[in-house]
N, C-alpha and C positions, 0 to 999 in steps of 0.2 A: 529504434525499436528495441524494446527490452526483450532481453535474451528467454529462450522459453525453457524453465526448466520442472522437473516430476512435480517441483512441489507448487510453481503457478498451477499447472495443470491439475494438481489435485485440488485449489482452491476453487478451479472451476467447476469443477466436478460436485463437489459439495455443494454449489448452487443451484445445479440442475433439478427437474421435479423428480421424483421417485420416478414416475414414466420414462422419461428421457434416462435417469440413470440405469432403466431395465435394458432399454432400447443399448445404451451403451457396452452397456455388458454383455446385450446378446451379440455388439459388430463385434466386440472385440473377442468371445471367445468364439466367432463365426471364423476367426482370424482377418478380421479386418485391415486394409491394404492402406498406404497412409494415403491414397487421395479419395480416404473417406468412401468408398465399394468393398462389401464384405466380397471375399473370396468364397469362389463355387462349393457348396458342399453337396451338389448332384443332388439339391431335392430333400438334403434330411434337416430334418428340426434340428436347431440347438438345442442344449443343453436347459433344462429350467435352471433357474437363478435357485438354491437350498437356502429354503428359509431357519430361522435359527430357531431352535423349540424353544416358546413360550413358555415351557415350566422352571427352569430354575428364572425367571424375570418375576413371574406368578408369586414366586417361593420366596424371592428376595422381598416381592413388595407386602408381603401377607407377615413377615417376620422382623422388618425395618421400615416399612412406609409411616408408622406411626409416629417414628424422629424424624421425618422429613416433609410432615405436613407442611403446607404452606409452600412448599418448593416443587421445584423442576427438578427433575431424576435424570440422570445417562447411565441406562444400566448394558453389562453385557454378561449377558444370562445371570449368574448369579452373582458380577462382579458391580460395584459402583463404581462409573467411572469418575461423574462430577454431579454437582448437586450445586444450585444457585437460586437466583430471586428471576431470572429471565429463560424464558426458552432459547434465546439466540447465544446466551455463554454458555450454557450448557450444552446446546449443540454444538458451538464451536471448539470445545473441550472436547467433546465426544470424535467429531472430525480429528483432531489434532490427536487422539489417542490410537487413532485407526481400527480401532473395533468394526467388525462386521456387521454389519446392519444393527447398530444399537437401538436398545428401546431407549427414545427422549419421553419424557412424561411427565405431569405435573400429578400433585400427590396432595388433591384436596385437602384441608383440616376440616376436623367433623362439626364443625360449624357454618360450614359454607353448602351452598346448593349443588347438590348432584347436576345441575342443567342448569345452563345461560341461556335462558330463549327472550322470547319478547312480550 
């Protein structure tokens, strides 16, 4: 059995859905016990997960999204983490960067359609 260590575990973690990743973070800051049962908090809610404000992401893409049409973005708030031609290197950039809930995004060029529908 290979050994388990933070960073298998973080690889797991990055494949979880967003749900599951919420779910994870509320056992774990419930102080979750390792046979997977959060510990008694007598009844109080956790903590909400703090989401990251969307204005310097806003600000980055309103001021450089025009060099990165065509691409996929990993921003963390105002910073660029990676930029590529797939969602999946760029998330896995973004993963591997450890930024807090980054925005991944793809960054239209203004010749292509607002909507893919049918």
């Amino acid at each position: 059995m290979a050994e388990i260590t933070v960073e298998t575990i973080y690889d797991y973690i990055g494949k979880l859905t967003t749900s599951d990743r919420a779910r994870l973070y509320r056992m774990l800051a419930a102080g979750a016990l390792g046979n997977g049962v959060a510990a008694d908090q007598g009844g109080a809610k956790p903590e909400p997960i703090p989401e990251p404000d969307p204005e310097p992401n806003m600000r980055w893409i309103k001021e450089h999204g025009a060099e990165y049409a065509g691409r996929w973005v990993a921003l963390d708030g105002d910073r660029l983490i990676a930029s590529g031609r797939t969602e999946g290197e760029v998330a896995n950039a973004a993963r591997a960067d450890g930024a807090y809930l980054p925005l991944v995004i793809y960054l239209p060029r203004q010749d292509e359609p607002d909507e893919i529908g049918f």
